[in-house]
N, C-alpha and C positions, 0 to 999 in steps of 0.2 A: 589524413595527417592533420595535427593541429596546426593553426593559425602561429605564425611565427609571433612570440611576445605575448602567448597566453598560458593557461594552464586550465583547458577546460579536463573534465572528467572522463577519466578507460573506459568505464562502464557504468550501466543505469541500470538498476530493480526497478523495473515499471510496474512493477505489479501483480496480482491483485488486491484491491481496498477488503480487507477484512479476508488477507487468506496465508497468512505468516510471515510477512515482507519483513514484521519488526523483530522476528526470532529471527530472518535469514540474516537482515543487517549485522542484529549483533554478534552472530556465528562467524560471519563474511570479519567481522572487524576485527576478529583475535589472530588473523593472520599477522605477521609483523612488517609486513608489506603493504600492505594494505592499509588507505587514509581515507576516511569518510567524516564530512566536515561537523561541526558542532550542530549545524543546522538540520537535521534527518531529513525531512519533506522540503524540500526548497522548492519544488515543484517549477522552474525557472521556465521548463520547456509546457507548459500545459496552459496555453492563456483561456483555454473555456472553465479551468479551476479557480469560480471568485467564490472563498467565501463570506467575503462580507467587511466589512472596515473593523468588525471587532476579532477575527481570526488573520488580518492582513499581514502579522507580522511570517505568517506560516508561508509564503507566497515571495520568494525574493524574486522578481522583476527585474530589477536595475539589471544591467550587463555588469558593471564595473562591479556592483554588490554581490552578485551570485562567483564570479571569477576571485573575487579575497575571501571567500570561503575556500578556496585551496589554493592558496598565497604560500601553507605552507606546506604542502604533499610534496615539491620538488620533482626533480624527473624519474627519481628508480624508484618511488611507490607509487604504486598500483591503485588510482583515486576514483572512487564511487559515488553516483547521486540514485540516491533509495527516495523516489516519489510515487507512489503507486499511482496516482492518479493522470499520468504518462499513459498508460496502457489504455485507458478511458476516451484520453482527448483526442480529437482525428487527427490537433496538427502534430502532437508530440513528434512518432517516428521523422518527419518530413524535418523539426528543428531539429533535430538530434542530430540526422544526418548531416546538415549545412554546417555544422562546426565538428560533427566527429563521424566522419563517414564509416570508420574503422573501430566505433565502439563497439565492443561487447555489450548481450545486451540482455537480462536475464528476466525472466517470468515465474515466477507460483502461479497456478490454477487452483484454485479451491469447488468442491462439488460448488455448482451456483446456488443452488438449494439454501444450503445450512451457509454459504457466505451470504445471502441476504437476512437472512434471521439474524447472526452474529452481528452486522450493520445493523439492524432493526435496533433489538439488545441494548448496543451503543449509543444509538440516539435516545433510546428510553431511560438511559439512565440518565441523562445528561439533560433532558427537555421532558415537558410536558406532552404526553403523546395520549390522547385521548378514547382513542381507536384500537381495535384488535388489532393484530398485526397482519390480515387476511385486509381490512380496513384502508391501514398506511399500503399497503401494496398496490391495490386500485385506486385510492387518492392519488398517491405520489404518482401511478402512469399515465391517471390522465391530465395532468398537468401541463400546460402550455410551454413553461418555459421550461429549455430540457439544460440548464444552468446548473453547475451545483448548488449557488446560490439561492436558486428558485426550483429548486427539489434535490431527495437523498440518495436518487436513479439506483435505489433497490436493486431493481429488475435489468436497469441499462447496466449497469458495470459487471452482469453475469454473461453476459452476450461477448464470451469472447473468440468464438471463429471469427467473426469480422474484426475485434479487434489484433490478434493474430495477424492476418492477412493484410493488414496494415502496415505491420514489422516487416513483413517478410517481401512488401512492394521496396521498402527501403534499404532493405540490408540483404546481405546472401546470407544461406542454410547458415554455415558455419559462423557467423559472427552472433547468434541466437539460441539462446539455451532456456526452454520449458521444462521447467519441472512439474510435479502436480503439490499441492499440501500432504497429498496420502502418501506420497514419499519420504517429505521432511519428517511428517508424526512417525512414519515405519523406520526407518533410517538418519537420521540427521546427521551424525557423523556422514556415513559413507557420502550423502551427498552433497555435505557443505567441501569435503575434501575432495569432491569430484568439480563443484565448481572453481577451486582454488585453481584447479588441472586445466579449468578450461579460461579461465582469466591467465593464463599464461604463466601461476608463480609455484615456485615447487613447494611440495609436501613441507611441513614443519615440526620440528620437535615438538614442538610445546605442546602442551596439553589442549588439548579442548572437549570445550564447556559447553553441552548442548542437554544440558539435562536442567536447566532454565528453560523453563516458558516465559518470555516478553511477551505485555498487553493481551493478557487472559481473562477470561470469562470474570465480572467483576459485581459489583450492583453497591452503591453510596452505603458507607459506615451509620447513617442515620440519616431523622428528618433535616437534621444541620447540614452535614454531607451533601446530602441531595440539593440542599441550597446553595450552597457555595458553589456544585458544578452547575445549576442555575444560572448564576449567575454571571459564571462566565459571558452571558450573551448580554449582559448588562450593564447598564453606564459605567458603574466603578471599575469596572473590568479592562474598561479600554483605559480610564486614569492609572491603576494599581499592575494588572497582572502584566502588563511589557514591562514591567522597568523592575520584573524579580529575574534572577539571572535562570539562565533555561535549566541547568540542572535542577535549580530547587522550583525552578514551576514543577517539575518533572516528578520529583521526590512527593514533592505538596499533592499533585494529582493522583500518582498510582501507590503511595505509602499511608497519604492522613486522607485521603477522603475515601478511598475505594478499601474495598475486601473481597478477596476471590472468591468466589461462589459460584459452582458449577450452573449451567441455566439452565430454564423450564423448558421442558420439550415444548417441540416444537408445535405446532397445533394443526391440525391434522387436516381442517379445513386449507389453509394455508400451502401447508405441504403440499396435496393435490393440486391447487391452480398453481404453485409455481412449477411441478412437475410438467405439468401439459404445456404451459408456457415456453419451458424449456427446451423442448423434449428436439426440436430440428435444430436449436444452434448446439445443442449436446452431440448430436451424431455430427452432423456438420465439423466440429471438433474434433471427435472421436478420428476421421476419415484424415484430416489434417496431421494430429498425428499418427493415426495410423496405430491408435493402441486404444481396444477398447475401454467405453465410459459407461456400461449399461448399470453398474454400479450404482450412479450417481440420482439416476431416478428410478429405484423401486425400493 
């Protein structure tokens, strides 16, 4: 039960980073019940998520800050925190539970494979990345600090039987709903209207919109392009981009600087070491839920 004289959130999309969390959001959000705050990633419950003083405003901290993001959900909608990086962090499930024993709590799984490529991808557009991408996979694991800050944990945020068994120390079967991505890309209707079912709200008239793909496959409109998401990591970035209102950061990112552009296969080197890599927390998984994944590495 919540805290008397708050208003924390029914349910959390923990995740996965790079496995449709931003199509299931805004499917989840067409219900008319349903209140998910301006802030998408508020990430409140994940304190291993720093990324850095020029992405800090991604990160609501404060108690009192993260709680007036649903100041105005009220009691009969159905209010949701979409952080994928929840799923990642050891303590998330453990805060989650101290103020909402009784969340709902839902999951995408994406093959781990093509979710670290896609995260790869995303970083290369956005940074100078110097290295093959067989390259940043070995870099980035052997790296000291296992921070998102002080690395892109490629490889760690595909590891998810243990993060699974995480949830499931916290919550019981029934407050827990895993999806896979191969379900959303086959079906989205059926299964955004099955989540609805299991958030507790009934079917709805209205239409829905699932023939939108959110934050797809993309690569910078030009050499300018490429510089301006540069510099996001950059001095003017911490003066200029907090003080444009979030829609038209939003707009400015995925409308003038990006163009969808299906991506380069994958590289074939790469593919092999992350198959072998994966291959015990895939079945490990597979066993968990109890449905096979031999799919995902061959």
């Amino acid at each position: 039960m919540q805290e008397p004289g708050t208003r924390w959130p029914d349910f959390f999309l923990v995740g996965a980073v790079k496995a449709g969390t931003t199509s299931l959001y805004r499917y989840l959000d067409q219900h008319p019940a349903v209140f998910l705050p301006r802030v998408k990633e508020p990430h409140h419950f994940a304190p291993r998520f720093d990324p850095g003083p020029l992405d800090s405003s991604r990160a609501v901290r404060d108690r009192e800050a993260y709680l007036a993001l649903y100041a105005e959900a009220g009691r009969d909608r159905c209010a949701g925190d979409c952080s994928p990086y929840y799923l990642w962090d050891a303590d998330s499930p453990r805060l989650i539970r101290e103020v909402r024993p009784d969340a709902r709590i839902l999951m995408v799984l994406r093959n781990p494979v093509e979710r670290a490529y896609s995260h790869f991808l995303m970083v290369a557009r956005e940074t100078r990345v110097r290295g093959s991408f067989l390259d940043e996979l070995r870099t980035d694991r052997d790296k000291r600090g296992r921070r998102w800050s002080e690395s892109n944990l490629y490889f760690e945020l595909g590891l998810y039987a243990g993060q699974l068994r995480r949830y499931r120390a916290c919550f019981p079967e029934e407050q827990l709903r895993v999806t896979l991505y191969d379900d959303l890309v086959a079906g989205p209707d059926a299964l955004v209207r099955n989540l609805w079912a299991f958030l507790g709200l009934p079917d709805t008239e209205a239409s829905l919109d699932t023939a939108t793909r959110h934050n797809p496959a993309s690569v910078p409109r030009g050499p300018l392009a490429r510089l301006a998401l540069a510099s996001r990591r950059g001095a003017h970035r911490l003066r200029l981009h907090r003080l444009l209102p979030l829609g038209l950061k939003t707009a400015l990112h995925d409308r003038v600087l990006l163009r969808p552009e299906p991506p380069p296969p994958l590289p074939a080197d790469a593919r092999d070491w992350l198959r072998d890599a994966y291959r015990e927390s895939v079945a490990d998984l597979a066993d968990l839920l109890d449905r096979p994944l031999d799919h995902w590495l061959t």
